[in-house]
C-alpha angles and dihedrals in degrees: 000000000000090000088145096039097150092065105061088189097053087049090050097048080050101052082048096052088046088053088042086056099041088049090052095043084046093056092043090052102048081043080060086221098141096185090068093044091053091049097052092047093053098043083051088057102044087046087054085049098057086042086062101045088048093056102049091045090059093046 
């Protein structure tokens, strides 16, 4: 992470939606309900995808 290290708030708004995603991974987890698990693991890594490619295209 700290793809987007000149901009403290959007690294902030980033570390909060990575705590939003591991609470509700957690939940899903100890709920045992593994298609939600699965879900919210692939939207997270789709999302970290587009954040990559984001990065290299501004620069």
């Amino acid at each position: 992470y700290g793809l987007m290290g000149e901009n403290g708030s959007r690294d902030h708004a980033a570390l909060q939606h990575e705590l939003s995603i591991h609470k509700r991974l957690t939940a899903a987890i100890i709920g045992r309900d593994l298609t939600t698990a699965l879900a919210i693991f692939d939207e997270h890594q789709s999302q970290e995808a587009d954040l990559i490619h984001q990065y290299y295209d501004a620069r």
